[in-house]
C-alpha positions in Angstrom: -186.9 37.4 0.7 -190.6 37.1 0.3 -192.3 40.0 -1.7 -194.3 41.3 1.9 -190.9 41.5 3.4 -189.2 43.2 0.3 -192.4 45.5 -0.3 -192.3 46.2 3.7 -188.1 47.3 4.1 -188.6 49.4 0.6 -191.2 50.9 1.4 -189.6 52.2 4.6 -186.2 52.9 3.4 -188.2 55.4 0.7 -190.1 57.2 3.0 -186.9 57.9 5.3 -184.9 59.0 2.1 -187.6 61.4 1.3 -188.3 60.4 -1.9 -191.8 58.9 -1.4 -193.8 61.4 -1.9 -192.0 64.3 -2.8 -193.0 66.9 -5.2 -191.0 66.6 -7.8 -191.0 70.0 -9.7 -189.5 70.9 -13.5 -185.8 71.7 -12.9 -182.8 71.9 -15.8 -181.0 69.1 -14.5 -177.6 68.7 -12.5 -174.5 66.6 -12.1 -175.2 64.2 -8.8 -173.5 62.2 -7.1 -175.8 60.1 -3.9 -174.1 57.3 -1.9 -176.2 55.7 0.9 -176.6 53.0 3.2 -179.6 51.6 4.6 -180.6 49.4 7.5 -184.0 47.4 8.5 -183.8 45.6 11.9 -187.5 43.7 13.7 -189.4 41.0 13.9 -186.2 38.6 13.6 -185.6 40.4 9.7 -182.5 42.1 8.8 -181.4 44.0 5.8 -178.8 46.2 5.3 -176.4 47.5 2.5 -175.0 50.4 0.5 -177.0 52.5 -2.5 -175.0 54.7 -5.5 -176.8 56.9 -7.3 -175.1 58.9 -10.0 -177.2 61.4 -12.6 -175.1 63.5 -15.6 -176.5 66.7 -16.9 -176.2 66.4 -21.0 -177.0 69.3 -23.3 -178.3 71.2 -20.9 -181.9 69.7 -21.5 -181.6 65.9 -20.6 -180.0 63.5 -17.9 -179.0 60.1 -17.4 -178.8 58.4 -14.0 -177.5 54.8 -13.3 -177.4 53.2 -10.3 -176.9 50.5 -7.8 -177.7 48.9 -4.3 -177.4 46.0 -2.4 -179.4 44.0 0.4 -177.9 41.5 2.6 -180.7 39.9 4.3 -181.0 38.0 7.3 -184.1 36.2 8.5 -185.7 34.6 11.2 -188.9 36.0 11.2 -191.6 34.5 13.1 -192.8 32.9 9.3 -188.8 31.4 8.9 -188.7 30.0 12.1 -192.2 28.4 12.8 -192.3 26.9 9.1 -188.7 27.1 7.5 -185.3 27.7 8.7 -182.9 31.1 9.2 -182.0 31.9 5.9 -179.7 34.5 4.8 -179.4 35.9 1.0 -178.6 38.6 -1.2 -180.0 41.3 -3.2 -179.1 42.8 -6.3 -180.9 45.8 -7.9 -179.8 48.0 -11.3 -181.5 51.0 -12.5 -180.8 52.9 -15.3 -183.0 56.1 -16.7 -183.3 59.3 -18.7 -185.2 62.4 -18.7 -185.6 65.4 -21.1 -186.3 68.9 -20.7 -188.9 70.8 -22.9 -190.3 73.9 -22.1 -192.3 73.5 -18.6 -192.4 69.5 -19.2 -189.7 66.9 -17.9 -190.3 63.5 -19.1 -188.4 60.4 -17.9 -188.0 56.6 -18.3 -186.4 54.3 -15.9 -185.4 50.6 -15.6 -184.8 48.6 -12.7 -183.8 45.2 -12.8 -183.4 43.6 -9.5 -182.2 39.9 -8.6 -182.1 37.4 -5.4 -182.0 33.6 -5.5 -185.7 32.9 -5.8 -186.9 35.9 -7.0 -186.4 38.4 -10.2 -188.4 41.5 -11.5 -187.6 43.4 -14.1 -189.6 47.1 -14.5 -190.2 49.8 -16.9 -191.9 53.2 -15.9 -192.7 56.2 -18.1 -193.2 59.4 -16.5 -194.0 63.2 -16.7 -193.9 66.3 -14.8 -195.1 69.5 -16.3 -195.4 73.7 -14.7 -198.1 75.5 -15.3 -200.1 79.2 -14.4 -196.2 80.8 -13.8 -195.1 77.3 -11.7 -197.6 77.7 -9.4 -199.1 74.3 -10.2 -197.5 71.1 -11.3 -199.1 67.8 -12.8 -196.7 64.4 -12.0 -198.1 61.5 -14.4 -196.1 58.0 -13.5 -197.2 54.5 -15.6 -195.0 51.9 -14.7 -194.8 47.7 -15.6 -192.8 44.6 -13.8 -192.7 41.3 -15.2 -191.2 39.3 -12.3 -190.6 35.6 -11.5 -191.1 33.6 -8.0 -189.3 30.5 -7.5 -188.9 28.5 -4.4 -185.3 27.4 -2.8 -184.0 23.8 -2.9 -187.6 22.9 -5.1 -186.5 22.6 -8.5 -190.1 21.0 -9.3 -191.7 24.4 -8.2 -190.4 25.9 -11.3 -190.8 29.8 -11.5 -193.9 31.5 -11.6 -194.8 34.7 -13.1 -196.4 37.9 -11.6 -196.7 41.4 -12.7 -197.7 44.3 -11.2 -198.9 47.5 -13.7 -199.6 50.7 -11.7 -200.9 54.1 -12.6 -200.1 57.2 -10.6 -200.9 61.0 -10.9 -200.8 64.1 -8.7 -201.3 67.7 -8.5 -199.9 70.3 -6.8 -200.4 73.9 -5.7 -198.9 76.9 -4.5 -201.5 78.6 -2.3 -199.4 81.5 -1.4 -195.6 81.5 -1.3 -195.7 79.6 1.8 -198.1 77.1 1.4 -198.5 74.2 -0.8 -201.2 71.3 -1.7 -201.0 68.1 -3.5 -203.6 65.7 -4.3 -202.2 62.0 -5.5 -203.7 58.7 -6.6 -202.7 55.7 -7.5 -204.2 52.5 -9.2 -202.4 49.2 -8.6 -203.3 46.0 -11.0 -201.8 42.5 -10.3 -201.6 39.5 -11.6 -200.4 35.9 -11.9 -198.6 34.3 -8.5 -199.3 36.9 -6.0 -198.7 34.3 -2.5 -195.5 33.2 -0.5 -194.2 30.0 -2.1 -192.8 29.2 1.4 -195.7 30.3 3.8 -198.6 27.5 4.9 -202.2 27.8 6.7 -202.8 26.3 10.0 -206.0 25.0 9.5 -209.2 24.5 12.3 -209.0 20.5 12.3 -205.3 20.7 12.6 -202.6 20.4 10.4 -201.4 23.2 8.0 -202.3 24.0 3.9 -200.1 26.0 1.4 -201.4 29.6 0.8 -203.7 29.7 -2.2 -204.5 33.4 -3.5 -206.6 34.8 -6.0 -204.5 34.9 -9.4 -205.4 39.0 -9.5 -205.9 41.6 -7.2 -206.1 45.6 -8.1 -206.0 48.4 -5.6 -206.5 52.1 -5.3 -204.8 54.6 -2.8 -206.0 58.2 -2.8 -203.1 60.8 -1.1 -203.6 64.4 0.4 -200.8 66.4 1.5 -200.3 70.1 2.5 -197.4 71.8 3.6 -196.7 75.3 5.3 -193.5 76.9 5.3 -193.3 79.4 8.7 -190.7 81.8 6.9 -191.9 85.3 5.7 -192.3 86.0 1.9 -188.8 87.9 2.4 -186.2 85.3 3.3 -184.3 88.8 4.8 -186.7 89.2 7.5 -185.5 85.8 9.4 -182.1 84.3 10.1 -182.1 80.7 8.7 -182.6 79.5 12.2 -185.8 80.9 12.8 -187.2 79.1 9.5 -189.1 76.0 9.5 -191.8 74.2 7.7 -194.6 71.2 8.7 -196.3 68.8 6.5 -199.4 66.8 7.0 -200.4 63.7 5.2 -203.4 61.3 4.8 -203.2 58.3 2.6 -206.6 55.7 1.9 -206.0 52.8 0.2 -208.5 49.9 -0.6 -208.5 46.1 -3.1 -210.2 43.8 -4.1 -209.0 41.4 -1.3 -210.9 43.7 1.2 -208.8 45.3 2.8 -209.3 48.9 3.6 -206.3 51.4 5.2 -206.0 54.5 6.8 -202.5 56.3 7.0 -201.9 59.5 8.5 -198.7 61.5 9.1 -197.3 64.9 10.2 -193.5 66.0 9.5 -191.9 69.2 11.4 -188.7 70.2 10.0 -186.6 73.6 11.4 -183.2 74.9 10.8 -180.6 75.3 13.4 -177.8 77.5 12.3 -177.1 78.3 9.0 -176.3 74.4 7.6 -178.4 72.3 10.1 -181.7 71.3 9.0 -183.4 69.2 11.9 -187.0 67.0 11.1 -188.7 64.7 13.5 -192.1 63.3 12.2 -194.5 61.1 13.7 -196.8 58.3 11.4 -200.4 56.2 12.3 -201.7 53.2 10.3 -204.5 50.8 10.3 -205.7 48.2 8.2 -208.6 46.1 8.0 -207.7 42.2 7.1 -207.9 40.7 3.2 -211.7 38.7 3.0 -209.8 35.3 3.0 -207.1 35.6 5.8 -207.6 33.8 8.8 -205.2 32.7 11.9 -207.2 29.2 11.4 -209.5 28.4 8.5 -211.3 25.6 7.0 -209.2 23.3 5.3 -212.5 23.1 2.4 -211.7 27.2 2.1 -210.7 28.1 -1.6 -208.9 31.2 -1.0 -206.7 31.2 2.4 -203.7 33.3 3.7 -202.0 33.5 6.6 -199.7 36.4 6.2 -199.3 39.0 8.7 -199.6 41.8 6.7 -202.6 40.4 5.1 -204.3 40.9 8.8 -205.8 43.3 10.7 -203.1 45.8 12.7 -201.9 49.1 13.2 -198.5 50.7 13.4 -197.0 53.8 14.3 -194.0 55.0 13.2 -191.6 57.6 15.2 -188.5 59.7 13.3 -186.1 61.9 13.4 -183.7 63.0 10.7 -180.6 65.5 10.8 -179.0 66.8 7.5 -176.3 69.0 7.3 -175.2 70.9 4.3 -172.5 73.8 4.8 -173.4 76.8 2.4 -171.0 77.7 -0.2 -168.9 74.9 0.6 -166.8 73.5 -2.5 -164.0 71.0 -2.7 -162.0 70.4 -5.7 -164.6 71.1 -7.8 -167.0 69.6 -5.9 -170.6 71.8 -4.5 -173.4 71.6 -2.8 -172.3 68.9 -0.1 -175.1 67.1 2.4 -175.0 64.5 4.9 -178.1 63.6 6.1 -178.9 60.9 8.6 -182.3 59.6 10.0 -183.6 57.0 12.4 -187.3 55.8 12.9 -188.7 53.1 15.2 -191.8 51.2 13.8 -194.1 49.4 16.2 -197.2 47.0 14.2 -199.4 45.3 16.7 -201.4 42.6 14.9 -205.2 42.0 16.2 -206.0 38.7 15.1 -202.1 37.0 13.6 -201.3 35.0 16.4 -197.6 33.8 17.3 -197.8 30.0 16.7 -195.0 29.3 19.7 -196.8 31.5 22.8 -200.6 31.4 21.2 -200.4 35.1 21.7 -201.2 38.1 19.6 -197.8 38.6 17.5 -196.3 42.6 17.7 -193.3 43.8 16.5 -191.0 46.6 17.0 -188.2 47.6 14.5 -185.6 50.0 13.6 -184.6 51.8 10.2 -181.5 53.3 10.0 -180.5 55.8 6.5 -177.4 57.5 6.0 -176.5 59.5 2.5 -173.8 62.0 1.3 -174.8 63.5 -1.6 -173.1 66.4 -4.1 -172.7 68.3 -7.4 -169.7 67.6 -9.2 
């Protein structure tokens, strides 16, 4: 799978498993248990497979987490099928980390090391949470490093090419009142090495096509605000659980040195129904400007030249729901604090100048990500 692609179905799977983006707050960790399943379905791509996540509480201070998930992909994108052949593959990824518990700080290191036929990456991140003024404010710090390697199907002579990717993250957060929070995020993105497709080509003015040719770095910054408000009194006796709910508001900017310049905005509502259903539906708005160097047709003379969709101008909206049910005091053979949760949101990108190469028209595409998880203390 090509890194726009992988970067594309991750980045979606995240947000719908609610962990992009989440305040993560200093807690004594738990025994978990997480099993999922995820599914990407548009533009001719499909990916699906199963997730296992399992943490274990030690000392009362520190955890250790391992876990596993596999892709299946299937392809016949509009790239695949107007300059390669359907393909299908498999992905592997590993992670393994740690965190420790001292006073008000949690610190944590991870690896991930992830495998598919032409591609590997390997990553390391470091990272901190820490309380402050009576856990009314908490500072996330996140460094993290991949050393990957591109190669190129049934081209031995292409050899494998390295890329890494270093990127620096930090946030705040505040309690306003009991009921309202804010968080400020940013993030600073360096890579470096073989950032294009192998596989993709340029259709250039004369005629005829040219392999991609990027710039051998590229470094980005994204800036994040987020506020929530939680509509239940300060006395959770005043309300029945149904009468609670809570909205979110986000509003991401990102910008690189290949140009491009994005705008992301997003609201989530989420309410309780009953005692042990939690309903959320959430509604998402992006547009991006198009990288300096990307063209539908360029110059064949051009240095720098790209043809990939998501290197274009577009915007997307994205439309969700999500349903989690978790029946209180619930236990089963020493088993607590039981969820199943399962969401659903349908992605439409319209591109303004990628055109489809078989109708000469202006290429859209409409797709649907599916994410189911049980999850429990044992």
């Amino acid at each position: 799978m090509n890194r726009t692609a992988r970067v594309r179905v991750a980045g979606c799977i995240a947000l719908l498993a609610g962990v992009c983006g989440a305040v993560e707050a200093v807690e004594p960790p738990q025994d978990e248990t997480l099993v999922g399943y995820n599914l990407y379905s548009g533009g001719g791509l499909t990916v699906q497979g199963p997730a296992l996540i399992v943490k274990k509480e030690l000392l009362n201070r520190m955890s250790v987490t391992a876990g596993a998930r596999v892709d299946l992909v299937s392809s016949a994108s509009v790239d695949v099928v107007t300059q390669a052949s359907p393909y299908k593959e498999r992905r592997t990824e590993y992670n393994l980390g740690g965190t420790v518990l001292y006073d008000e700080v949690l610190t944590g290191v991870d690896y991930i090391q992830s495998r598919e036929s032409d591609y590997t990456s390997d990553t390391v991140s470091v990272r901190m949470t820490h309380d402050l003024f009576d856990r009314n404010t908490t500072v996330n710090l996140h460094v993290s490093h991949s050393w990957d390697k591109v190669g190129k199907n049934n081209d031995p002579s292409f050899g494998w090419k390295d890329f890494n990717r270093t990127i620096y993250a930090g946030g705040l957060t505040q309690s306003l009142t009991q009921r309202w929070l804010v968080q400020v995020n940013y993030e600073a993105t360096a890579d470096s090495g073989f950032i294009n497709n192998p596989y993709r080509s340029v259709y250039t003015i004369g005629g005829g096509t040219a392999p991609e040719h990027y710039p051998d770095a590229r470094t980005g910054q994204a800036w994040v605000l987020r506020t929530g408000y939680g509509f239940a009194p300060d006395s959770t006796d005043e309300l029945s659980p149904g009468q609670r709910s809570s909205i979110q508001f986000d509003y991401r900017y990102y910008q690189d040195t290949f140009d491009i310049q994005s705008h992301a905005a997003r609201v989530l509502f989420q309410h309780y129904v009953g005692t042990n259903w939690l309903f959320g539906t959430s509604y998402r708005y992006h547009r991006q400007s198009a990288a300096s160097f990307y063209g539908d047709r360029l110059p064949a003379t051009q240095l720098y030249k790209a043809r990939d969709k998501e290197l274009s101008q577009y915007s997307d909206h994205w439309i969700g729901a999500s349903l989690q049910y978790k029946p209180i005091g619930f236990t089963w053979a020493g088993l607590s604090n039981f969820y199943v949760e399962l969401s659903y949101d349908f992605l439409m990108y319209d591109y303004d100048n990628f055109t489809d190469p078989r109708t000469g028209e202006l290429y859209s595409l409409r797709a649907h990500v599916l994410h189911t998880s049980l999850g429990f203390n044992y």
